[in-house]
C-alpha positions as CSV (number, residue, x, y, z in Angstrom):
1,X,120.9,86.3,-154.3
2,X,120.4,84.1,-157.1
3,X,117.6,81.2,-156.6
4,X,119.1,77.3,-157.0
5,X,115.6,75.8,-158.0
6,X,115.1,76.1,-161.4
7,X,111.3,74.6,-161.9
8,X,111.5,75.4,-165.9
9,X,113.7,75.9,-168.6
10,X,114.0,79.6,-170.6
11,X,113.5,78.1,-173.7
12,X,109.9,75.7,-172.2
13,X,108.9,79.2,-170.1
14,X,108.9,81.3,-173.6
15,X,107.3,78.4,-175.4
16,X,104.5,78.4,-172.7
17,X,104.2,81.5,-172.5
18,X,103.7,82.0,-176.8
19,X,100.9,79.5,-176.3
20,X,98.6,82.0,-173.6
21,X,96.3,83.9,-176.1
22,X,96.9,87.4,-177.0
23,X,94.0,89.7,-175.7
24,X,90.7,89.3,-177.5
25,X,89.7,92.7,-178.1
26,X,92.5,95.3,-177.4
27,X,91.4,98.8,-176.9
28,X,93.2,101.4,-178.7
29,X,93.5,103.9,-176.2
30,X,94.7,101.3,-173.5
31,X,97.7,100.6,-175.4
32,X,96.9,97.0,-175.1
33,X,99.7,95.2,-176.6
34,X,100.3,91.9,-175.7
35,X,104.1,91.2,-174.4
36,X,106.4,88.8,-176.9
37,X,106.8,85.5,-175.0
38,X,110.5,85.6,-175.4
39,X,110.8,89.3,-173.9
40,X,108.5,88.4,-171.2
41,X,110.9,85.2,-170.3
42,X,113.9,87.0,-170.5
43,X,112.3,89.9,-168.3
44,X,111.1,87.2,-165.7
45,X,114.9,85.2,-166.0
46,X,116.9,87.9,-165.1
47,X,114.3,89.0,-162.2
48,X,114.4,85.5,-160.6
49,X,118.0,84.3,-161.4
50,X,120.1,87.4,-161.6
51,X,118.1,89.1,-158.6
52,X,116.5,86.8,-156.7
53,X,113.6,88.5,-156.9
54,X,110.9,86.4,-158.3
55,X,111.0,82.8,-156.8
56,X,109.4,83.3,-153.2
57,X,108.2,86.7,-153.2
58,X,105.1,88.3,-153.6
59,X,104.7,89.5,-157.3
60,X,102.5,91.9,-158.9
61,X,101.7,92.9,-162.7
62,X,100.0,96.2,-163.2
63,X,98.2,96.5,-166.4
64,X,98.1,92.5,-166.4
65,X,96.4,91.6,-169.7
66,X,96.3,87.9,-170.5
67,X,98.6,86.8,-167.7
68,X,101.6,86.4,-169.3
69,X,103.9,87.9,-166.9
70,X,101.5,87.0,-163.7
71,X,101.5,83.3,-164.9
72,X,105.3,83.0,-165.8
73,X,106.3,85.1,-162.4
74,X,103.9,82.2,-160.8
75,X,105.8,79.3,-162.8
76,X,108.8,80.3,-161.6
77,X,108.0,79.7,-158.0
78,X,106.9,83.0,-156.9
79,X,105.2,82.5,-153.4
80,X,102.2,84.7,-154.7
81,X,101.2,86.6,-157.5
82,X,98.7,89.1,-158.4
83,X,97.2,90.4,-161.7
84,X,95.6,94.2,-162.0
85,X,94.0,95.2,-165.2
86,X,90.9,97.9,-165.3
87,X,89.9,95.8,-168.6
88,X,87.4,93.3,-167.9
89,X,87.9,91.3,-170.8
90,X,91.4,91.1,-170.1
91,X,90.8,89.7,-166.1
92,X,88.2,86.9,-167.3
93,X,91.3,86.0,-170.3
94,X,93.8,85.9,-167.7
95,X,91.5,83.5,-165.2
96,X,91.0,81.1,-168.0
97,X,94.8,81.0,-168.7
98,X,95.5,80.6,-165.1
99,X,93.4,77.8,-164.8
100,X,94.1,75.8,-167.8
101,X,97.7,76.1,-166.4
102,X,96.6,75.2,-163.0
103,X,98.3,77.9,-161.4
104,X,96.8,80.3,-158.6
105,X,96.5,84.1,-159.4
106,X,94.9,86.3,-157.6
107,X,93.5,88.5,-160.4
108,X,91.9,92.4,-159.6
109,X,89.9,94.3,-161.7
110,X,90.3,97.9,-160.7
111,X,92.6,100.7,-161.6
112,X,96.3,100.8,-160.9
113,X,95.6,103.7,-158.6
114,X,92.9,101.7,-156.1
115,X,95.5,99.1,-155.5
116,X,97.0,98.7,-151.8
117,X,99.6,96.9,-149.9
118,X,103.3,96.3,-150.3
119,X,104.6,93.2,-152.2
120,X,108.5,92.7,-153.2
121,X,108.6,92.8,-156.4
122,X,106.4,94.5,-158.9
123,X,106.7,93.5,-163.1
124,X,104.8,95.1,-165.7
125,X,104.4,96.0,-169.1
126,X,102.7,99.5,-168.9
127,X,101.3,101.6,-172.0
128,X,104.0,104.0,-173.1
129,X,101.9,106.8,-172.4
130,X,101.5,107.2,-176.4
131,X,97.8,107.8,-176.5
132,X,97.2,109.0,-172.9
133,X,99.9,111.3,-172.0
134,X,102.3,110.2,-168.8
135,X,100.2,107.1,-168.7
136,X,103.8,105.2,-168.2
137,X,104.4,107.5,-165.5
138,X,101.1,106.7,-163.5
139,X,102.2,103.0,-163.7
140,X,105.9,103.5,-162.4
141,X,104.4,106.1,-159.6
142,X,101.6,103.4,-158.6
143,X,104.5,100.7,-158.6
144,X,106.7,102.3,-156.5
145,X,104.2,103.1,-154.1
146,X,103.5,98.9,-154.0
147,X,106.6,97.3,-154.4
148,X,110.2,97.5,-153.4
149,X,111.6,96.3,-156.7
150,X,110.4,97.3,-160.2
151,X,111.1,95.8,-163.8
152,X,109.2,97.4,-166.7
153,X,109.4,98.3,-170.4
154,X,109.7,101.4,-171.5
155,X,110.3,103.4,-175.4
156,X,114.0,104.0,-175.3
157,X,113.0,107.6,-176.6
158,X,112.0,107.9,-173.0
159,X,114.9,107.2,-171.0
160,X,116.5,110.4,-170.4
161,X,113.0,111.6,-169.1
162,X,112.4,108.6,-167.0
163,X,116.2,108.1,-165.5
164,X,115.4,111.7,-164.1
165,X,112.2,111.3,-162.8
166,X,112.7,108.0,-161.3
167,X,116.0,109.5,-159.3
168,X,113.6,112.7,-158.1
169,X,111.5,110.1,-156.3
170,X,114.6,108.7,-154.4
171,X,115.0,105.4,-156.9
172,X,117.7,104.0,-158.7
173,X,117.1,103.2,-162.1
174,X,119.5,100.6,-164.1
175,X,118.7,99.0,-168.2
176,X,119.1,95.6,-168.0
177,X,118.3,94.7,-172.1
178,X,116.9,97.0,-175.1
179,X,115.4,95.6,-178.0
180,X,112.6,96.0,-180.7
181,X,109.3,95.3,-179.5
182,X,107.2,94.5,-182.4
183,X,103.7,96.1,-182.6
184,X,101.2,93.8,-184.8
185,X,98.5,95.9,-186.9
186,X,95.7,95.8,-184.5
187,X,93.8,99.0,-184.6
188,X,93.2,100.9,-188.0
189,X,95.8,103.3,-187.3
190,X,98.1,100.8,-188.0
191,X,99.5,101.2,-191.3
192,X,101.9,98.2,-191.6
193,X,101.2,94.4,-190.8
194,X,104.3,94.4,-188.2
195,X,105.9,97.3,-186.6
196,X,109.3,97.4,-184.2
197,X,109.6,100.3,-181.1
198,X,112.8,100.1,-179.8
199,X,112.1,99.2,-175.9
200,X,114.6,99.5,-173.0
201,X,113.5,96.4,-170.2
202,X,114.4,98.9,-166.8
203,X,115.4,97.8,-163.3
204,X,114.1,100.2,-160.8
205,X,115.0,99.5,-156.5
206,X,114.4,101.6,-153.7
């Protein structure tokens, strides 16, 4: 069902959401990487007007960071929203944003794992499991256990992998946009100023 209140333009979501500060100090093995502003608004446009499943739900974003997607998902009339990151820093970044933008999150510092309760819909930008092994599978098996629907970027590399596994838990999995996510030079492995990882945005309902 697609939502008829439209409380901000694409174009003025992305633009806010480019001016919420990327995180202080990322850890390397977190895979903190902040989410473009124009990916995030796309991700968060197609969950609220082609689904229907943003404005008036309950929202969660695991692995929260600065807020982006909490704080957008919140803009766009979500009836409550709530941030989890294990990072500290990350938590007190995202409660500044939120109040400089006035909006209410309800922000939790803890593992993905501790978190409880069932919300409708579930978006996130996990690690692609790149330094920790699976690590993008322990997000999508803590998100299905908390919400009902599931949008989250992934490496395209990891599709096949993840189509299976997501239908072995009972899900249905659909690609709703692939792109290049760029990756900044941020940690000293980095060897070039600006990097692109071709990213598949994923759909996942059960």
């Amino acid at each position: 069902m697609k939502s008829s209140v439209i409380p901000v333009r694409k174009r003025d979501l992305e633009i806010i959401l480019q001016s919420i500060p990327k995180h202080p100090n990322p850890k390397a093995n977190l895979e903190q990487y902040t989410i473009p502003a124009d990916l995030a608004s796309e991700i968060l446009f197609q969950a609220c007007y082609t689904f229907g499943d943003v404005s008036e739900k309950s929202v969660i974003d695991l692995g929260s960071g600065t807020g982006r997607l909490a704080l957008g998902a919140k803009m766009l009339n979500a009836k409550c929203v709530t941030g989890v990151d294990l990072d500290l820093e990350a938590i007190q970044s995202g409660q500044v944003n939120a109040k400089r933008m006035g909006l209410k999150i309800n922000w939790l510092l803890t593992d993905i794992s501790s978190v409880h309760g069932l919300f409708d819909t579930v978006i996130m930008n996990p690690p692609f499991g790149t330094k920790r092994p699976h690590n993008d599978v322990k997000f999508l098996h803590a998100a299905l256990n908390l919400g009902k629907v599931i949008y989250s970027i992934h490496k395209s590399v990891t599709m096949q992998f993840l189509s299976e596994w997501v239908t072995r838990q009972g899900a249905s999995l659909e690609k709703l946009v692939e792109t290049r996510m760029p990756i900044e030079h941020q940690f000293p492995f980095h060897m070039k100023k600006r990097s692109f990882v071709n990213v598949q945005v994923i759909r996942i309902h059960h």
